[in-house]
C-alpha positions in Angstrom: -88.6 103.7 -107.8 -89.5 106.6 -110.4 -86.9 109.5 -111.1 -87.8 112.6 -113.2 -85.2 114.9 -114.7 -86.3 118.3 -116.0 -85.3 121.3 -115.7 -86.7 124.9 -116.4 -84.7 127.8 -116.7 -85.1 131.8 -117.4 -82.3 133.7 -117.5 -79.7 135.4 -120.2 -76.8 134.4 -121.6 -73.3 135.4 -120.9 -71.4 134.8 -123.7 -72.9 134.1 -127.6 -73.7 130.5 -129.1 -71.0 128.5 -130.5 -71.9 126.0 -132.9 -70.0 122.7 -133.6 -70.5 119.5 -135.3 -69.9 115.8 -134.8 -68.2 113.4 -137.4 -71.6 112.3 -138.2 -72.5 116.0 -139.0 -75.2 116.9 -136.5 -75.4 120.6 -135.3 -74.3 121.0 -131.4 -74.7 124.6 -129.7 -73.1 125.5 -126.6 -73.6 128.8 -124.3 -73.4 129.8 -120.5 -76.8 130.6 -119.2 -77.3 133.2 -116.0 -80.0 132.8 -113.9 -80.4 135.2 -111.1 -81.9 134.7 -107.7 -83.4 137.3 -105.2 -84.5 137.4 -101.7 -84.4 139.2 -98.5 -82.4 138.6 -95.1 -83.8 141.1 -92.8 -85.0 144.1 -94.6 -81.9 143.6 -96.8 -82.4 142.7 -100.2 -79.6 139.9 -101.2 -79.4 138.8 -105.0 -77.1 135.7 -106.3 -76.6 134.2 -109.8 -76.1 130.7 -110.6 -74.4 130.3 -113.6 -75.4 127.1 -116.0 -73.4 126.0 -119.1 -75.9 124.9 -121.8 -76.1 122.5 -124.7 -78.9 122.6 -127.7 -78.4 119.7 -130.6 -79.4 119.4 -134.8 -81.5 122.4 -135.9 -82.4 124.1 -132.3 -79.1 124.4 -132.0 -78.3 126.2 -135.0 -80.9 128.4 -134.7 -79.9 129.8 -131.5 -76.3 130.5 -132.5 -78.2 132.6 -135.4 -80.6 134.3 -133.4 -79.5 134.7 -129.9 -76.4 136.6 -128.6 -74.4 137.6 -125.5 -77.5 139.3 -123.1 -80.6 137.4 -124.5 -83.1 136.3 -122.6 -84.0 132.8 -122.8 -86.5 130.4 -121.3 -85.1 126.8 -121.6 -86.6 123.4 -121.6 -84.3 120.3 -120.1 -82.3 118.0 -118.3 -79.0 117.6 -116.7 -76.6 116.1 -117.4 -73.6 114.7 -115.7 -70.0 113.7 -117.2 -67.0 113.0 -116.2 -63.6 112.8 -117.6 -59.6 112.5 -117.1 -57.0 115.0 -118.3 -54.1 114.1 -119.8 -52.0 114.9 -116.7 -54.3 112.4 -114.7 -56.5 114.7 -112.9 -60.2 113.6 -113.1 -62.9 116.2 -113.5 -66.6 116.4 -113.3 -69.1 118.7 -115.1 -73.3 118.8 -114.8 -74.8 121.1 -117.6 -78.1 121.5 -119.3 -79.0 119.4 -122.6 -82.3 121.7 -123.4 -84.6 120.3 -125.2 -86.5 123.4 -125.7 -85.6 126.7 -126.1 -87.9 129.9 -125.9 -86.7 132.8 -127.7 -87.7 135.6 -125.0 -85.8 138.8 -126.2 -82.2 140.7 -127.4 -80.5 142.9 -125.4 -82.1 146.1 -126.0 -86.2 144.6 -126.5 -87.3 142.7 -129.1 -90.4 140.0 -129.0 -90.0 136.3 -128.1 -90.7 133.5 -130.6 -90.5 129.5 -129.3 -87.6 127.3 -131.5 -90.9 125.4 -132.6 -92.6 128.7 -134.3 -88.8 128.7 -136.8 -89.5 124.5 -137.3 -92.8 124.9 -138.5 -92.9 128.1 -140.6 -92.0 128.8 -144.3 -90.0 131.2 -144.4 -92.0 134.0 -144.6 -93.8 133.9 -141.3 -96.6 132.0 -141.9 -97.2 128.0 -140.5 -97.5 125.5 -142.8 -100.3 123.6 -140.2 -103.1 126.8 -140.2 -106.0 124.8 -140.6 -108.4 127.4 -143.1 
């Protein structure tokens, strides 16, 4: 039986990128990602949000803690993922997040263009890509 497990999300974040690394050095960002939802009952208009902890490894990650910040807007690219866990007083505990796997850069709080986390991978420095083919 086949299973897919993709995600897509637009919404802003509610608190800025925290970086962290493994022994092993690699690059692991983490954020909380809002992601509201509208619709009527009746002729009343009813909003909710869902909020959605995020987590972006190696350079994608670092790149969002350097660029993005509390109220961006964001377009992500992903799967879920499920862990569980025991604390130290014995309680077990279970959390499904977001592993992205690609993040759009949409805008700041305040305006500001959107740029893809390939566009930063593929450039040199100075805006141009590497790949132009003339």
């Amino acid at each position: 039986m086949a299973s897919v497990n993709k995600v897509f999300l637009l919404g802003n974040l509610t608190r800025d990128p925290e970086l962290r690394y493994t022994p092993s050095g690699a690059g692991v960002a983490s954020f909380g990602l809002a992601v509201n939802r509208r619709y009527k009952v009746g002729n009343e208009n009813k909003e909710e949000v869902c909020f959605v902890d995020i987590t972006v490894w190696g350079k994608q990650g670092e790149n969002c803690v350097e660029y993005l910040s509390k109220g961006s807007q964001v377009m992500i690219e992903g799967r879920l993922q499920f862990r569980s866990w025991e604390t130290d007083d014995g309680q077990k505990r279970n959390k499904l997040d977001v592993v992205a796997n690609n993040v759009q850069f949409l805008g700041k709080p305040g305006g500001g263009a959107g740029r893809s986390m390939d566009s930063f991978e593929e450039e040199d420095g100075m805006g141009v890509k590497d790949d132009i083919p003339f």
